[in-house]
Backbone of each chain as ProteinMPNN parsed JSONL, in Angstrom:
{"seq_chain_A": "XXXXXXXXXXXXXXXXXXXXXXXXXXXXXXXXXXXXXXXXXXXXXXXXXXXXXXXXXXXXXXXXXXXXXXXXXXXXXXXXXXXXXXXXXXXXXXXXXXXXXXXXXXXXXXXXXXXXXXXXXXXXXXXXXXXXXXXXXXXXXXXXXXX", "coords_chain_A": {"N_chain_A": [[127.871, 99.954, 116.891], [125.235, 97.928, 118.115], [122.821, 95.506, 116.758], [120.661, 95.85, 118.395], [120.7, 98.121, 118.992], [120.573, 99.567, 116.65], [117.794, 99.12, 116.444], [116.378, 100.236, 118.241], [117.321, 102.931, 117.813], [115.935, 103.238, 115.779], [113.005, 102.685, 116.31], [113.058, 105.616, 118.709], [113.097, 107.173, 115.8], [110.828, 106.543, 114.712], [108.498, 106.671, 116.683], [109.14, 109.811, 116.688], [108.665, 110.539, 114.112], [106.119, 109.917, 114.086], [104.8, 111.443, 116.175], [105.682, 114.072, 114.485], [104.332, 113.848, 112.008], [101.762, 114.136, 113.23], [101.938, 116.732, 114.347], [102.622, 117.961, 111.366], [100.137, 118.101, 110.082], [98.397, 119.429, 112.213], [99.548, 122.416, 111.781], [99.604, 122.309, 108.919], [96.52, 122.124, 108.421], [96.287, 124.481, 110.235], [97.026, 126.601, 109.17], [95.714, 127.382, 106.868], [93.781, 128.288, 108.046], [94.532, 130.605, 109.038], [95.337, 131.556, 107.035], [93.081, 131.991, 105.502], [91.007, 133.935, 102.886], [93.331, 134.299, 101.313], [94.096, 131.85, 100.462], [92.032, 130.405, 100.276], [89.974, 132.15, 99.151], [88.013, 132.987, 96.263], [89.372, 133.693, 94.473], [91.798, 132.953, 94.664], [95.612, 134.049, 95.314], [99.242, 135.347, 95.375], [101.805, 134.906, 97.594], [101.228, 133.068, 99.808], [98.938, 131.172, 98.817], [101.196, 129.873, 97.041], [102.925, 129.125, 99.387], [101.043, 127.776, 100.383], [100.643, 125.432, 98.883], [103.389, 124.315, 98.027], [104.161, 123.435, 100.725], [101.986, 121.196, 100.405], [102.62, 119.879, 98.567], [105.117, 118.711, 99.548], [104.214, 117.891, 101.956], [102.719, 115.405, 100.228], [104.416, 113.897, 99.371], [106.021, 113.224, 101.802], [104.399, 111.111, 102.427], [104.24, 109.656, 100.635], [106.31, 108.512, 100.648], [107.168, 108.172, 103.292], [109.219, 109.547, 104.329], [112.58, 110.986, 105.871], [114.417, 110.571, 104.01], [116.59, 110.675, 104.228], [118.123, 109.265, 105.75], [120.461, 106.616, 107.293], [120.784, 103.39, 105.379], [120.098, 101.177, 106.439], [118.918, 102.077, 109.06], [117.032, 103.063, 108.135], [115.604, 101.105, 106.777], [114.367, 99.884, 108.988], [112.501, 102.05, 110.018], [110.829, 101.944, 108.313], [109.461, 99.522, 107.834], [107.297, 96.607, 106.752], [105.127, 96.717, 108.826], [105.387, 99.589, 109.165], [104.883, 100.814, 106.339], [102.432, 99.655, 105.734], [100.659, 100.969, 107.484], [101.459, 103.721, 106.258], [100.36, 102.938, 103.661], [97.342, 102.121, 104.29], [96.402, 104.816, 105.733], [96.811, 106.189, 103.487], [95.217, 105.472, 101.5], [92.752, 106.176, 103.281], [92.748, 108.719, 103.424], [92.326, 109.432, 100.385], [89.536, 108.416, 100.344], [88.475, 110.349, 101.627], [88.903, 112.699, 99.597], [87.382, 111.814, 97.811], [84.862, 112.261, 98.767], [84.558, 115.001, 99.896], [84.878, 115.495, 97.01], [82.081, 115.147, 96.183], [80.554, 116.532, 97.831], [81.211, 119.094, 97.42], [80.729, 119.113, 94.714], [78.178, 118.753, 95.107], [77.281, 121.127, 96.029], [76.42, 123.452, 94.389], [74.283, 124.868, 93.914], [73.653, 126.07, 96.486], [76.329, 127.495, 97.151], [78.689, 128.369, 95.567], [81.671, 127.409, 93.994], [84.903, 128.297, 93.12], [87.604, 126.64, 90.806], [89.845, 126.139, 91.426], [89.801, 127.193, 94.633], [87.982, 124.093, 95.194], [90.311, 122.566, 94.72], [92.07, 123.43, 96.7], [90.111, 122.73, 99.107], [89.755, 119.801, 98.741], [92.51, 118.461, 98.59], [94.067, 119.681, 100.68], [92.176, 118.608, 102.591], [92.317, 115.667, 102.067], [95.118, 115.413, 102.98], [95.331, 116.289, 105.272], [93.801, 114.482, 107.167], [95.148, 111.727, 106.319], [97.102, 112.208, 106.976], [96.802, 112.293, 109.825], [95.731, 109.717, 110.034], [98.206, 108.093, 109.873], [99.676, 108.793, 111.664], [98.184, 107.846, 114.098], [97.796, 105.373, 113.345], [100.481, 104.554, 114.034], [101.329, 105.92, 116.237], [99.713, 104.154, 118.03], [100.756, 101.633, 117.573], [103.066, 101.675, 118.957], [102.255, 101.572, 121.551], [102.776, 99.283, 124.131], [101.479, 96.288, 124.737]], "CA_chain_A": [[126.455, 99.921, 117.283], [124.869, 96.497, 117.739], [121.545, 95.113, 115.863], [119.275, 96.427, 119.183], [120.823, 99.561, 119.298], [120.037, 99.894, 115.747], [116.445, 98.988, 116.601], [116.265, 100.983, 119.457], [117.27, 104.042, 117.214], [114.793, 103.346, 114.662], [111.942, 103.27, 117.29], [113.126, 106.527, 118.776], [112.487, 108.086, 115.346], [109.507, 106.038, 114.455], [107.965, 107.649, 117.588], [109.224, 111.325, 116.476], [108.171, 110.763, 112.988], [104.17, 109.826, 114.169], [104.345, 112.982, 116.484], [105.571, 115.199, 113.592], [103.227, 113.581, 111.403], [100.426, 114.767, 113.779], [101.933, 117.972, 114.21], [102.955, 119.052, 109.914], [98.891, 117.877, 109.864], [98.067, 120.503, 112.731], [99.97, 123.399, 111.357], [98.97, 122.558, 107.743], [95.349, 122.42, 108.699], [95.773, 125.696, 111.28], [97.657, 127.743, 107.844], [94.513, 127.131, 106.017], [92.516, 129.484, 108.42], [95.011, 131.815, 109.28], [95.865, 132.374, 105.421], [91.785, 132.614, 104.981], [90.445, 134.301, 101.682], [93.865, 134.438, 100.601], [94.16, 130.302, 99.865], [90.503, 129.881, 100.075], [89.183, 132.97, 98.075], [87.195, 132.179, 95.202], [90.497, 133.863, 93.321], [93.438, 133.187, 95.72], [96.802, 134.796, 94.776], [99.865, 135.675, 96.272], [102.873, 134.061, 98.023], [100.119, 132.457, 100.559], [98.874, 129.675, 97.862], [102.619, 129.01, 96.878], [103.814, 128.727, 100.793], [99.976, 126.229, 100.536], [101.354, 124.442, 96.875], [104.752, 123.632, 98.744], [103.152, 122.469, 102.005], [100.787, 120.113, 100.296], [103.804, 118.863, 97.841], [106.355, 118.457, 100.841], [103.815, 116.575, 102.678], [102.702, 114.032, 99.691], [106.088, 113.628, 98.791], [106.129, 112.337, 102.66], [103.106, 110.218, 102.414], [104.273, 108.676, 99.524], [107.81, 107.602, 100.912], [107.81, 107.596, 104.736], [109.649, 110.72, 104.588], [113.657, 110.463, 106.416], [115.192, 109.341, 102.983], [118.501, 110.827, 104.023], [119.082, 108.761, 107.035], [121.406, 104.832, 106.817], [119.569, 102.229, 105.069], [119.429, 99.705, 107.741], [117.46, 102.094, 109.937], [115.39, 104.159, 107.668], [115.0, 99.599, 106.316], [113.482, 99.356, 110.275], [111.971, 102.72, 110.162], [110.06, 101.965, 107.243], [109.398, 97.928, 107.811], [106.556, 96.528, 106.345], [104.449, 97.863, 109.442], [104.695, 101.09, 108.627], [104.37, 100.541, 104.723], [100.691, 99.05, 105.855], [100.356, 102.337, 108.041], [101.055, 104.448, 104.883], [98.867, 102.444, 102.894], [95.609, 102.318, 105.015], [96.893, 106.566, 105.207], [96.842, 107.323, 101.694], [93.187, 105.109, 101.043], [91.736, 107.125, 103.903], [93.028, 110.406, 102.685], [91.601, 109.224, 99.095], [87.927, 108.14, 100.492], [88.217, 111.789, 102.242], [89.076, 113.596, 98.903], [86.149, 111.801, 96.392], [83.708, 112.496, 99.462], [84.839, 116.157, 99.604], [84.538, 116.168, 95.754], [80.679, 115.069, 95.634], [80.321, 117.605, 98.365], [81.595, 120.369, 96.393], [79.831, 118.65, 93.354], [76.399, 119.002, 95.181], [77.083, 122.492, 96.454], [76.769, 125.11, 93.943], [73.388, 125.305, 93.878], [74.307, 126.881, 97.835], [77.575, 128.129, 97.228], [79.538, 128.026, 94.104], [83.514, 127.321, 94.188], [85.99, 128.217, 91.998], [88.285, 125.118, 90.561], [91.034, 126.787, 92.449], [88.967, 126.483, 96.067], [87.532, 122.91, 95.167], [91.658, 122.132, 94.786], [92.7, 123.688, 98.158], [89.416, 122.152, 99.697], [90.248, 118.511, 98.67], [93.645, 118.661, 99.07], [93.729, 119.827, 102.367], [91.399, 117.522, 103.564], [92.92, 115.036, 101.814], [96.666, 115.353, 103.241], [95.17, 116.342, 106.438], [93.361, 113.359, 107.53], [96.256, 111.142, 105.557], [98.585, 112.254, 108.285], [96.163, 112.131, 111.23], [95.703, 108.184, 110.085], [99.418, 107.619, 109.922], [100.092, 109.508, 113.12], [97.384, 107.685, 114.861], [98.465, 104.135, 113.718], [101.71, 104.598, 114.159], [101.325, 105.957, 117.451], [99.002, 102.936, 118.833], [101.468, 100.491, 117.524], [103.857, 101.84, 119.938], [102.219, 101.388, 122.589], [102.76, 98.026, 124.577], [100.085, 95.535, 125.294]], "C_chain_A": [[125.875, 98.524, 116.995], [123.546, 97.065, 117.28], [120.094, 95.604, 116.993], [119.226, 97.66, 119.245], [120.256, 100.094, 118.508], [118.536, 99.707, 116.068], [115.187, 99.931, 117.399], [116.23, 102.535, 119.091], [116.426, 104.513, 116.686], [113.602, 103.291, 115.68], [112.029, 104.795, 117.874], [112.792, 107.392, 117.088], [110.955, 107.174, 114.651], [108.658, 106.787, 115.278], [108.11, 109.328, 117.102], [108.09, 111.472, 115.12], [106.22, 110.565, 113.26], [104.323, 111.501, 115.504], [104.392, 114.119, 115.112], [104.41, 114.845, 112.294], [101.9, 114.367, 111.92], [100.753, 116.812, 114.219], [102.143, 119.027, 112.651], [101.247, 118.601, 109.928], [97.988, 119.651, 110.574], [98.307, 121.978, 112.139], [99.722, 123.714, 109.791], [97.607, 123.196, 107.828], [95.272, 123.92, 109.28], [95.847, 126.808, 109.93], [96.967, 128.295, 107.365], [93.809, 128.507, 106.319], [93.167, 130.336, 108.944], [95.112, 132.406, 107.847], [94.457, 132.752, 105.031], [91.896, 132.529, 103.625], [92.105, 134.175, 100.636], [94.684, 133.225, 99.704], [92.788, 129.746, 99.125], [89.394, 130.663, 99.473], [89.163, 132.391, 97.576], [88.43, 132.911, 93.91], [91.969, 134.017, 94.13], [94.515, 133.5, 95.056], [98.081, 135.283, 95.476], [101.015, 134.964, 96.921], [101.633, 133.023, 99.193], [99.763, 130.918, 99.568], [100.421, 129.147, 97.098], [102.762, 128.419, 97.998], [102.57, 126.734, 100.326], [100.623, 125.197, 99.55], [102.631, 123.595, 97.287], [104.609, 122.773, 99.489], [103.058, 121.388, 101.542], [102.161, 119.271, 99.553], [104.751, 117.83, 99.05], [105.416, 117.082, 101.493], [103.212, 115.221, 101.772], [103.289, 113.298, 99.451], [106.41, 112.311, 100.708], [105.138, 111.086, 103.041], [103.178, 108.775, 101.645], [105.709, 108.021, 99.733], [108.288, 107.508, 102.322], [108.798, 108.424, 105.058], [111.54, 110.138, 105.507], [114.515, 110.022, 104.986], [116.724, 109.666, 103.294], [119.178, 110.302, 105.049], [119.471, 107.159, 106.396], [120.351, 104.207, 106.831], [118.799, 101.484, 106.285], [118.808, 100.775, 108.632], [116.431, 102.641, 109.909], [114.966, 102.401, 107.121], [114.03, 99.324, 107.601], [112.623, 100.716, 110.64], [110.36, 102.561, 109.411], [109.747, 100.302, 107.036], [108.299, 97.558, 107.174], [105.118, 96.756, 107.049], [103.871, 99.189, 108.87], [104.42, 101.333, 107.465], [103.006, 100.274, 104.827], [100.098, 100.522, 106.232], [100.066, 103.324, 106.748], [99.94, 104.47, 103.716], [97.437, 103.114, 103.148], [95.416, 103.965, 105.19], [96.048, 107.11, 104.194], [95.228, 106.598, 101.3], [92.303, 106.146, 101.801], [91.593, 108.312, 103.455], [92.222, 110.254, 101.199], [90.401, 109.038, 99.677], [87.622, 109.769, 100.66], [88.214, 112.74, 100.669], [87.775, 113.239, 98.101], [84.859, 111.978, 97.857], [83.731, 113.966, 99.729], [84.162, 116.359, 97.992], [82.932, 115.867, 95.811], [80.361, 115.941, 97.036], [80.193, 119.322, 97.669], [80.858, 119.781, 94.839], [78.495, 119.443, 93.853], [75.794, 120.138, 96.062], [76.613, 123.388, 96.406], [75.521, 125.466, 94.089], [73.042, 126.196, 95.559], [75.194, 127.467, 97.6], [78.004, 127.901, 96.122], [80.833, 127.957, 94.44], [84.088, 127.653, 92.999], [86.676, 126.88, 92.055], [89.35, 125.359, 91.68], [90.841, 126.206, 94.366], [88.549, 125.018, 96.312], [89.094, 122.222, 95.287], [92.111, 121.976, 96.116], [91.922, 122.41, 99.339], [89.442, 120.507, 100.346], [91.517, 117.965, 99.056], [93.931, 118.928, 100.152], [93.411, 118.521, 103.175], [91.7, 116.096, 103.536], [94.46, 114.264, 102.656], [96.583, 115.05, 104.681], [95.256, 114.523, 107.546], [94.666, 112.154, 106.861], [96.816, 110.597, 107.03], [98.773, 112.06, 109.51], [96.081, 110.949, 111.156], [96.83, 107.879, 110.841], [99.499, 107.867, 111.205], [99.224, 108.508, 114.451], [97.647, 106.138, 114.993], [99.85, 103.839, 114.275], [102.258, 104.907, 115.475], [100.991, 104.486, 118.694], [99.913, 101.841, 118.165], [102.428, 100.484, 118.161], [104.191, 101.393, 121.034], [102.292, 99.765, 123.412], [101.661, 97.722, 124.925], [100.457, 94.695, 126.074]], "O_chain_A": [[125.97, 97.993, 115.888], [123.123, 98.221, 117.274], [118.919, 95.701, 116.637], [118.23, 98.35, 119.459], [119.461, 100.983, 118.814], [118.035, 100.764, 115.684], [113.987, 100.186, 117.299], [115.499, 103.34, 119.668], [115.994, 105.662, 116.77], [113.218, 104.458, 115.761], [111.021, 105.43, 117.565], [112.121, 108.409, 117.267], [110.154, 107.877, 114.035], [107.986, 107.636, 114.692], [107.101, 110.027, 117.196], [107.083, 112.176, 115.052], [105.331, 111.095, 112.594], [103.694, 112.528, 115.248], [103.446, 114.829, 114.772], [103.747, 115.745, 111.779], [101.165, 115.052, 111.208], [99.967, 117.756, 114.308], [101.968, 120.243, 112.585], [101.014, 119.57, 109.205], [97.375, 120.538, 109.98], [97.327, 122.713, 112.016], [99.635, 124.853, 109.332], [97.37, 124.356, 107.494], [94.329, 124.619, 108.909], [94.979, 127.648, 109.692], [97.078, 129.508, 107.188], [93.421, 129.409, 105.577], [92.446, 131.146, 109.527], [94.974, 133.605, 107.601], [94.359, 133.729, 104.288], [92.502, 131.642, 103.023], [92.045, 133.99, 99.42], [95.477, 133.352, 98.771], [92.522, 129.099, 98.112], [88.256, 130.243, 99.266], [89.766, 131.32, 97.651], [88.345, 132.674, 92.705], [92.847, 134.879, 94.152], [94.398, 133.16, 93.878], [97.714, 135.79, 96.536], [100.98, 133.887, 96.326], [101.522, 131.911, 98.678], [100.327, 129.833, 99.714], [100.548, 128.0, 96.671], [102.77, 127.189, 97.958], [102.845, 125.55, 100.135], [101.044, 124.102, 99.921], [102.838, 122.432, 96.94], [104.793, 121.574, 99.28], [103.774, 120.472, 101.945], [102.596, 118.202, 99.983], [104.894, 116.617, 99.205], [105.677, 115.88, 101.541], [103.166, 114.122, 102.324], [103.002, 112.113, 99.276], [106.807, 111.147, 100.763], [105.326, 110.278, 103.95], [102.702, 107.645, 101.753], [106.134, 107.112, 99.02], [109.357, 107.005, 102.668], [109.386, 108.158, 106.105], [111.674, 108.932, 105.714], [115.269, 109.052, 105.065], [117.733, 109.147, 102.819], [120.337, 110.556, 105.375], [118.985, 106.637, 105.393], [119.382, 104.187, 107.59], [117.68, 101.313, 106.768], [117.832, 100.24, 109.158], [115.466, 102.836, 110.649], [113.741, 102.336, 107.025], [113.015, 98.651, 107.426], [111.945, 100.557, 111.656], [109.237, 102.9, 109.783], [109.847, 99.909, 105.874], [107.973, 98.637, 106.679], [104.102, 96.942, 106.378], [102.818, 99.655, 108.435], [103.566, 102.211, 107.347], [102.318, 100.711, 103.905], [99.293, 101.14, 105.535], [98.968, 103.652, 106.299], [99.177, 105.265, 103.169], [96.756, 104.008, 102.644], [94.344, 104.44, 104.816], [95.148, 107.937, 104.047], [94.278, 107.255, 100.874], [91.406, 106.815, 101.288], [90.549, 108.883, 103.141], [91.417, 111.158, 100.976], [89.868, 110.099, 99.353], [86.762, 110.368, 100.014], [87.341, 113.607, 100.68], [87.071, 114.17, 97.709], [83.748, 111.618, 97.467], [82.557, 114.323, 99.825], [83.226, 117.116, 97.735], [82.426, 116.806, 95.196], [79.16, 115.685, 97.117], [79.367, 120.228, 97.561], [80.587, 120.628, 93.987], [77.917, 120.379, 93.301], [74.687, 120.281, 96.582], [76.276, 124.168, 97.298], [75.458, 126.631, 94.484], [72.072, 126.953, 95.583], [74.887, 128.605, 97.956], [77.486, 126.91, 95.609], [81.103, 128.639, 95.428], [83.676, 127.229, 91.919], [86.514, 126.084, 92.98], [89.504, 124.666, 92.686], [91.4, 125.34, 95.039], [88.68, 124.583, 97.456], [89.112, 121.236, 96.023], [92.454, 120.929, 96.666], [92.494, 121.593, 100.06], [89.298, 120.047, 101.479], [91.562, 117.018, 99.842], [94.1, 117.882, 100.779], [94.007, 117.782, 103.958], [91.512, 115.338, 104.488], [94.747, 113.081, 102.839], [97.197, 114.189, 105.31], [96.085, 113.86, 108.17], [95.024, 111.743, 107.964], [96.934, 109.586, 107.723], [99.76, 111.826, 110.207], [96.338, 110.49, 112.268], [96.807, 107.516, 112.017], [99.348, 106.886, 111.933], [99.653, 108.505, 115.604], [97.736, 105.55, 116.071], [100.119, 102.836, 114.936], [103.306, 104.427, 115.907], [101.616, 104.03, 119.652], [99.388, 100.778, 118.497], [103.004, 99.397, 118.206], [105.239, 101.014, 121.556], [101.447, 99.046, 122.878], [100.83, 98.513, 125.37], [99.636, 93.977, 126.646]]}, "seq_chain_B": "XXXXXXXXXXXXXXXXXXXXXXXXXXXXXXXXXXXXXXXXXXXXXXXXXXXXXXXXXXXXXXXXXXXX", "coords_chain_B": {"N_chain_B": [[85.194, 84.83, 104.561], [86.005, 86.514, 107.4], [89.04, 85.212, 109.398], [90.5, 84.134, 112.346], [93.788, 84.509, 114.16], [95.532, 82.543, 115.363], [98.362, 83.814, 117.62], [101.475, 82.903, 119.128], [103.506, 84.207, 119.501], [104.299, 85.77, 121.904], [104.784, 84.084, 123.919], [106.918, 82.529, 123.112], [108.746, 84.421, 122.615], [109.04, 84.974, 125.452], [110.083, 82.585, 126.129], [112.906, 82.334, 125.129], [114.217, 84.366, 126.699], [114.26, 86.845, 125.75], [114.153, 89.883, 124.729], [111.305, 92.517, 123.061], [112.974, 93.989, 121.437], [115.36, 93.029, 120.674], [114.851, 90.604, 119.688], [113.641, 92.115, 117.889], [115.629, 93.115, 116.357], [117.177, 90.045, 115.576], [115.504, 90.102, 113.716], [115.103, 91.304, 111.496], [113.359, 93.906, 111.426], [111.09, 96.216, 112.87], [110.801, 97.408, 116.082], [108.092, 98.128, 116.881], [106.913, 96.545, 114.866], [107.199, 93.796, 115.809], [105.657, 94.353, 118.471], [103.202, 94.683, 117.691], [102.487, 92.704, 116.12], [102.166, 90.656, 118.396], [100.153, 91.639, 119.914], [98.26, 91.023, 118.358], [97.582, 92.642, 116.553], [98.495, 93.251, 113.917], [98.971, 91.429, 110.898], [101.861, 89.597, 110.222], [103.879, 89.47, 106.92], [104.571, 86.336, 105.401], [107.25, 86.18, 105.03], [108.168, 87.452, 106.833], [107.144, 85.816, 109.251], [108.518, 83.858, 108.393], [110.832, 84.336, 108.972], [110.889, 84.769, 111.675], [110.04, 82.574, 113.01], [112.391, 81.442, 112.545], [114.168, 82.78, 113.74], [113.661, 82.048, 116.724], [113.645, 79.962, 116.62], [111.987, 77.939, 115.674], [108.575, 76.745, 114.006], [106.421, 77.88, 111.495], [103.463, 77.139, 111.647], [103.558, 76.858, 114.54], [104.099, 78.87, 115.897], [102.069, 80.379, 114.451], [98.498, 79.771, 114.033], [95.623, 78.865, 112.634], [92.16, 79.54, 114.529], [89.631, 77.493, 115.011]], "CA_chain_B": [[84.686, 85.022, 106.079], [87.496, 86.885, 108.367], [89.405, 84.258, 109.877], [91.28, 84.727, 113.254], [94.768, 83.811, 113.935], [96.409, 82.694, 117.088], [99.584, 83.635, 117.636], [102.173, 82.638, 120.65], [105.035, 84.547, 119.784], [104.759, 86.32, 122.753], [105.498, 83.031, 124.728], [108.187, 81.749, 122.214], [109.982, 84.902, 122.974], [109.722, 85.15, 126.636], [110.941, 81.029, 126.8], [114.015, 82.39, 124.549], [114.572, 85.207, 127.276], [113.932, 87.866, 124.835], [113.152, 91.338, 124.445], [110.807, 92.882, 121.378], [114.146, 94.608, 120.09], [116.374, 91.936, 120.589], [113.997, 89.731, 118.603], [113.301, 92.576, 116.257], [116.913, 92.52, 115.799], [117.472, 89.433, 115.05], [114.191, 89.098, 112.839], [115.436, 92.618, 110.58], [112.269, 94.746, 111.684], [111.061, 97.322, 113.893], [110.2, 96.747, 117.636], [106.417, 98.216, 117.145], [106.432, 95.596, 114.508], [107.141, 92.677, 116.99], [104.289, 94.282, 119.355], [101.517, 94.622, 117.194], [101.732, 90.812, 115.929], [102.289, 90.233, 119.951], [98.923, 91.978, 120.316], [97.137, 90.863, 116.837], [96.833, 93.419, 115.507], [99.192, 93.08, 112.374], [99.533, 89.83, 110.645], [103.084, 89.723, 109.229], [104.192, 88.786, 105.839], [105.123, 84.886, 104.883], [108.591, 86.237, 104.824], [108.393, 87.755, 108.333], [106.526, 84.528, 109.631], [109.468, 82.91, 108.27], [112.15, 84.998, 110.015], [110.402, 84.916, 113.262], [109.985, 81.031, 113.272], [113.489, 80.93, 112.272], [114.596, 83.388, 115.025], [112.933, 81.287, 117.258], [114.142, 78.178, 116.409], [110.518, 77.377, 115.583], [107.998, 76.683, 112.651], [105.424, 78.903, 111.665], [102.686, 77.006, 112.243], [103.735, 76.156, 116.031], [103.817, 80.266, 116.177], [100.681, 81.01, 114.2], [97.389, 78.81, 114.031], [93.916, 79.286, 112.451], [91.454, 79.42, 115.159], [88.952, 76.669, 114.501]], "C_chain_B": [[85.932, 85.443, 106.31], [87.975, 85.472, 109.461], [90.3, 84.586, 111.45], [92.693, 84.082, 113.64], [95.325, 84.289, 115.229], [97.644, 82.955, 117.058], [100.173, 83.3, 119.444], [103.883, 82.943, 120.594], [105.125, 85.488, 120.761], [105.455, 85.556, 124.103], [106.683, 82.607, 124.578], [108.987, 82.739, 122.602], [110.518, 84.964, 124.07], [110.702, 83.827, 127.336], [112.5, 81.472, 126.374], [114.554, 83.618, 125.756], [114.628, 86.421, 126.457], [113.305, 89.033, 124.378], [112.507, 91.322, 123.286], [112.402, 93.666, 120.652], [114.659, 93.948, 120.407], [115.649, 90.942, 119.661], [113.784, 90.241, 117.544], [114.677, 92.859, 115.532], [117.519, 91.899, 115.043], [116.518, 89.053, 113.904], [114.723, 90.542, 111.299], [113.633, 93.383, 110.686], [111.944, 95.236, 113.172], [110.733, 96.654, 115.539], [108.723, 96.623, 117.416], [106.138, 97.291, 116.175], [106.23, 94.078, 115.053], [105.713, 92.916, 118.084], [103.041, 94.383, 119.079], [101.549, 93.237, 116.511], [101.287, 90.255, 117.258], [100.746, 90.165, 120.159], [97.846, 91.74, 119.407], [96.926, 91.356, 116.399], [97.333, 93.877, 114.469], [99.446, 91.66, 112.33], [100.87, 90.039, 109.769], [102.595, 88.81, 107.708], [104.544, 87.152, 105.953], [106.759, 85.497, 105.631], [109.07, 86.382, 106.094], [108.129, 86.891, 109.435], [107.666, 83.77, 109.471], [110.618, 83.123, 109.107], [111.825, 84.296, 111.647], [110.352, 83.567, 113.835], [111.138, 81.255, 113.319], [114.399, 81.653, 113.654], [114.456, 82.58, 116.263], [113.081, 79.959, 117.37], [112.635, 77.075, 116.668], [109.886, 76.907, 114.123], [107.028, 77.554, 112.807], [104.611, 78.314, 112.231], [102.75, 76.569, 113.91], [103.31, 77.846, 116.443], [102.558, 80.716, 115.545], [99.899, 79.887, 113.914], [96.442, 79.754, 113.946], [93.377, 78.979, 113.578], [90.007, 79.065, 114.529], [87.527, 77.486, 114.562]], "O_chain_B": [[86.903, 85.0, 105.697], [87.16, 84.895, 110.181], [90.809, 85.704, 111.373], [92.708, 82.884, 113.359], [95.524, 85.334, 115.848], [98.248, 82.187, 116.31], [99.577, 83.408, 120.515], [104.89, 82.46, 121.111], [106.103, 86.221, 120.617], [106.23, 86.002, 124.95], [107.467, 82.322, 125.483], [110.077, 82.343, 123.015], [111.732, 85.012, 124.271], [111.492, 83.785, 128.278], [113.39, 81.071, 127.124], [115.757, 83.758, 125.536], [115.529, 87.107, 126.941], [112.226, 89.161, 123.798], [112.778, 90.479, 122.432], [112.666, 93.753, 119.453], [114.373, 94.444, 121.496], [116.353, 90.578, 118.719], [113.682, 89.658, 116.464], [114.798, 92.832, 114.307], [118.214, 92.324, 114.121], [116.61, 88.014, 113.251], [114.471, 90.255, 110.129], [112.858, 93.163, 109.755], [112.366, 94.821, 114.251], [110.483, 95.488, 115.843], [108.081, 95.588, 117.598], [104.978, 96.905, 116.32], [105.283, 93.347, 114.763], [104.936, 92.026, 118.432], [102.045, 94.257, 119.792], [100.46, 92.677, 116.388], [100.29, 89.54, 117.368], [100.116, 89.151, 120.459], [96.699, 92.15, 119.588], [96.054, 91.133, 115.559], [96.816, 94.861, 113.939], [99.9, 90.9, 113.185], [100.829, 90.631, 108.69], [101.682, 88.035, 107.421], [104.876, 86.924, 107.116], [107.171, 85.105, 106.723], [110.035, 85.776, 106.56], [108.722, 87.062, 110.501], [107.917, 82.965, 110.369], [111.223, 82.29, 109.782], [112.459, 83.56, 112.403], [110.591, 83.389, 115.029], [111.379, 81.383, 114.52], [115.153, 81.013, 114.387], [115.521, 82.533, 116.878], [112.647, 79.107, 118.145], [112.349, 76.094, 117.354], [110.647, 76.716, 113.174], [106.691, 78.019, 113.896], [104.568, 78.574, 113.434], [101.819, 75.902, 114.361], [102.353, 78.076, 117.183], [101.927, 81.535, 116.212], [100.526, 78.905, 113.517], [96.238, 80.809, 114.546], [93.946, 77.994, 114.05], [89.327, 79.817, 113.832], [86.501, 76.973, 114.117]]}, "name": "protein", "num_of_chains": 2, "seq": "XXXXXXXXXXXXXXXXXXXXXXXXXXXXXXXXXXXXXXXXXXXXXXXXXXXXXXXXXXXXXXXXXXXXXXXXXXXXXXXXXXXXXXXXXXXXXXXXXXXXXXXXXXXXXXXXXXXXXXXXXXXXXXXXXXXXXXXXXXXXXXXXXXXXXXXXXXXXXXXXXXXXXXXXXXXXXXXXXXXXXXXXXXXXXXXXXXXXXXXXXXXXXXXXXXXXXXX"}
């Protein structure tokens, strides 16, 4: 395999990896409101907040390393170039602005609604990972595209 | 102040006859990293500036310039 082919590879999953990015975002996010009261009760319980606890791990775990670690250096080295290291970056800040603007949300709630710590977790988290993944997915996509 | 920065490695590659993965090839990085400097809208590293001149059989500054 020559040095374009290799290049050529690593774009083919660069491209997969920003779709599945935008799709483990979709299906996280959709889980949320199919699982309801039983993530987002004010006392959630149940295999439902494990499956959520896994989820959210699985996907920081990919947030935080560009996910692929078990494919050959040299093209998870061009998968993961200093591009997409920026991508991740600018990611994980957005996902952080999103979580301390969530928390003074849920700070300046209760006097409307009250949360359990539990709910304020899911809430942030969520929204957190969500948006994260929708960044990544979104730069990662538009750097694709030719100009 | 934000500063803006010209680049003309999209010229330098097409004089070399040169695709973005044949360049990102020889430079060790991705294609979409070759087309978003192309298009400005990533500034590489020093290191990658250095490759890319060197790929190129250029200098950096001939490939990137402050815009006065």
């Amino acid at each position: 395999m020559t040095d374009t082919d290799l290049v050529e590879l690593a774009d083919s999953y660069s491209r997969r990896r920003a779709g599945l990015a935008l799709l483990a975002a979709v299906v996280f996010l959709g889980g949320q409101f199919l699982a309801g009261s039983r993530v987002f009760g004010a006392r959630p319980q149940g295999a439902a907040v494990t499956v959520w606890a896994i989820n959210a791990i699985i996907l920081l775990a990919v947030l935080a390393t560009g996910g692929g670690p078990w494919r050959g250096g040299r093209v998870r080295a061009l998968v993961h170039d200093e591009l997409s290291r920026a991508h991740l970056r600018t990611a994980v800040v957005v996902g952080y602005w999103v979580a301390m603007g969530l928390a003074f949300v849920l700070y300046l709630a209760p006097p409307f609604q009250a949360f359990s710590a539990q709910q304020a977790i899911v809430v942030m988290v969520t929204g957190s990972v969500v948006v994260s993944l929708l960044t990544f997915a979104g730069l990662e996509g538009r750097a694709h595209v030719d100009g | 102040m934000a500063e803006r920065l010209i680049n003309r490695l999209r010229v330098a590659r097409a004089d070399h006859g040169l695709t973005q993965a044949e360049l990102a090839a020889r430079v060790g990085v991705s294609r979409k990293t070759i087309n978003t400097v192309e298009n400005g809208v990533f500034v590489p590293s020093t290191i990658v500036a250095l490759r890319l001149a060197k790929a190129l059989a250029t200098s950096v500054e001939r490939l990137f310039e402050l815009a006065e």
